[in-house]
Residue, then its C-alpha position, 0 to 999 in steps of 0.5 A: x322571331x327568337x333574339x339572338x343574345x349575342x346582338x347585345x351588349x351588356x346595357x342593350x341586354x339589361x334592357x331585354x331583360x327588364x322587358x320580360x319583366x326580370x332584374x337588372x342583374x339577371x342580365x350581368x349573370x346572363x352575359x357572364x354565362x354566354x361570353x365568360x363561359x361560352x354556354x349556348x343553351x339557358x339550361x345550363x345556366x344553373x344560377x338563374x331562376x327556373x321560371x327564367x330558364x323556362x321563359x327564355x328558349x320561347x323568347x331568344x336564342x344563343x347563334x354563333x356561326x357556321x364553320x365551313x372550314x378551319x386551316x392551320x398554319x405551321x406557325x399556329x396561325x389559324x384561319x375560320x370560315x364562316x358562313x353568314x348566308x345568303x351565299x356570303x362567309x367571312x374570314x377570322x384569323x387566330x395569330x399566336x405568340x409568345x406574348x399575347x393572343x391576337x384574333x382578326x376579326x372582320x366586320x363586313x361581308x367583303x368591303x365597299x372601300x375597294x383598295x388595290x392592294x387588297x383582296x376582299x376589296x377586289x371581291x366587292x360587298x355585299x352587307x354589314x354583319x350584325x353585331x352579333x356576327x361580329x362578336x359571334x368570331x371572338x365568342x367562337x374563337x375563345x371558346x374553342x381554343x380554351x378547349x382546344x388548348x385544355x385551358x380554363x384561363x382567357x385565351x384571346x389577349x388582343x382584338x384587331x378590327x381588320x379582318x374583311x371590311x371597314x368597320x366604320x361603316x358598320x358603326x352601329x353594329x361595330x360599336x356594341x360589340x366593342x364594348x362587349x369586348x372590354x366589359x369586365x363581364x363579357x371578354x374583359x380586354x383593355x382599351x389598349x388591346x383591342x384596335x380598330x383599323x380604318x381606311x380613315x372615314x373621318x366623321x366616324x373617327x370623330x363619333x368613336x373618340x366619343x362613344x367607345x375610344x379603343x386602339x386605332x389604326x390608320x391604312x394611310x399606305x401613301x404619303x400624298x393625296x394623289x398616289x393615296x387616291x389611286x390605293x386608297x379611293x376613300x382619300x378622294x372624299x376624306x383627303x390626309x389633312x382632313x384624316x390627319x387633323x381627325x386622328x390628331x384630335x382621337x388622341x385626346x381619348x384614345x388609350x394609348x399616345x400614338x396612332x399606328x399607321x399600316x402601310x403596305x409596301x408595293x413595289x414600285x409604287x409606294x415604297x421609294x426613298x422619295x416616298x419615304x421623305x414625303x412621309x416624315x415630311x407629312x407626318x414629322x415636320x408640316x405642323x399642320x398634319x404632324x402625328x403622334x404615332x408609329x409606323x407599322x410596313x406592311x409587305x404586300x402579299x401579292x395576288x394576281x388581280x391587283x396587278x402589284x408586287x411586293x417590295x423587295x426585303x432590301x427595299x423595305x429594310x431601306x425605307x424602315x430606316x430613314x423613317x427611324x432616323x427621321x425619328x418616326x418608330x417603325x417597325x416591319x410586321x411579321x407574316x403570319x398564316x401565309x401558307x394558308x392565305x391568312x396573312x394581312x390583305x389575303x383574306x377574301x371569304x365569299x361574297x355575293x357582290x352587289x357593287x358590280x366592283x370588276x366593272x368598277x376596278x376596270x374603269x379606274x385610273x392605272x398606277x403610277x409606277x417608278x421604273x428604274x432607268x439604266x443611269x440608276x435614277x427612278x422615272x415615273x410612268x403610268x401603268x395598268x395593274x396588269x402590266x405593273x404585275x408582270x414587270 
């Protein structure tokens, strides 16, 4: 069976090389060639030795993926389907700005965390990708766009870990193709630039800060333990003192001096001038879970199996605020690629489920919901997603 050369990183691909018996740097002139220059086939690599060139069709292989389907947004944003087999395809999402380049890249074939608010969660899992089908997005992606934009310069400035999935629970996989991202001879992105954005799986943050400190960014979406179990299961094993105390420690590696903190603003539910209080709270004034970090709210792009709706501009911009003047920065994430379901939540792929996730999703707790009262004040009730949805 042919290795895929994408499955390594520059380290696992001096060892591959060194086990057909060949130089170490034969190694760093194939990574350069495949990542730098996008080359898919040995014999365009002219520097290498002609017996090299020879040996390789019969040992390994250069697979990107399958593009089933490309959309363009009207403002740049473009959005990849790719198939992964077995029935399974994943989403990867190219946001352009004046700025920088950003690619979304997913690590899973749908997501077994099973948030809410999100629409590969209500799809369920089905496997982890392989590194190479990780970096395979970013490979495809920059290569494309170079000859798509008639440029020889580095398209892709920036990498977010928060396509479909959670890439701490394919750590091994995640990894490798992290470090094939910031090498000089792979993509050469800074620390900085590439983030990875996790639901908060606490022993795997501890691991990352050691093996491959990048950007990261936390889905904390609440701002106590109860409300946070209901959005986010995941907090029901790793609770916020444990994930706050875990982020807190990240910081001494990490490259940049905060931790970005999503949360996704639904109507209702999270988004009070209560829970924005228990927010500055947990984050600003309890010394036991005080964070360095900037807030980033999320608007909720709505779907009808979440049973939630989005919180009005007003709402938002009102919450924004008393966490500014608490001193916490906050800022309000610009939708992107909505018009074609690419923005933050929306993207869903295709997954073979074997999770069972519907019949999971249906015996789950309902929502604590704030309805407003005809006096003005807020009561809270306990409703299904449903009918929360049809409010």
């Amino acid at each position: 069976m042919l290795v895929n050369l994408l499955d390594f990183d520059l380290a696992g691909l001096t060892d591959f090389c060194k086990s057909l018996g060949e130089k170490g740097f034969r190694a760093t002139q194939l990574f350069r060639w495949i990542h730098q220059r996008g080359a898919s086939e040995f014999s365009q690599m002219t520097d290498l030795a002609k017996s090299l060139r020879e040996k390789l069709p019969t040992v390994a292989t250069i697979t990107g993926l399958k593009v089933i389907s490309q959309h363009e947004s009207t403002d740049g944003t473009i959005k990849w389907l790719f198939d992964v087999g077995n029935g399974n395809a994943i989403e990867s999402v190219y946001i352009p700005e004046s700025d920088r380049a950003t690619l979304c890249v997913s690590s899973q074939a749908g997501c077994a965390v099973a948030c809410r608010f999100c629409s590969t969660g209500h799809q369920g899992f089905s496997r982890n990708l392989s590194t190479g089908e990780i970096i395979a997005q970013l490979w495809f992606a920059e290569h494309y766009l170079k000859q798509k934009l008639g440029r020889t310069d580095r398209i892709i400035s920036n990498v977010v870990m928060m396509g479909m999935g959670e890439p701490l629970q394919n750590y091994n996989a995640l990894v490798p193709a992290l470090k094939t991202m910031l090498d000089d001879h792979g993509y050469g992105l800074s620390r900085r630039r590439v983030t990875v954005s996790t639901s908060g799986v606490v022993p795997m943050i501890d691991r990352l800060a050691q093996d491959c400190p990048v950007s990261l960014a936390v889905s904390l979406h609440a701002p106590n333990n109860d409300l946070r179990s209901h959005l986010v299961p995941i907090n029901i094993k790793y609770p916020l003192q444990e994930l706050l105390t875990s982020c807190n420690s990240y910081l001494k590696s990490a490259p940049r001096d905060f931790i970005t903190i999503e949360y996704c603003m639904l109507d209702g539910v999270n988004d009070t001038d209560d829970h924005a209080r228990q927010l500055i709270d947990l984050l600003v004034k309890q010394s036991s879970t005080r964070l360095s970090c900037k807030i980033n709210l999320i608007p909720f792009n709505p779907f009808p199996a979440s049973g939630l709706l989005c919180s009005s501009k007003e709402r938002v911009a009102s919450f924004a605020a008393l966490l500014n003047q608490a001193g916490v920065i906050t800022t309000v994430r610009k939708t992107r690629g909505d018009d074609i379901d690419a923005a933050c939540g929306q993207l869903a792929g295709e997954v073979v489920d074997r999770t069972k996730i519907q019949s999971r999703l249906a015996k789950r707790a309902t929502i604590p919901i704030q309805i407003a009262s005809s006096t003005g004040a807020s009561n809270a009730h306990e409703l299904p997603p449903e009918e929360a949805y049809s409010q």
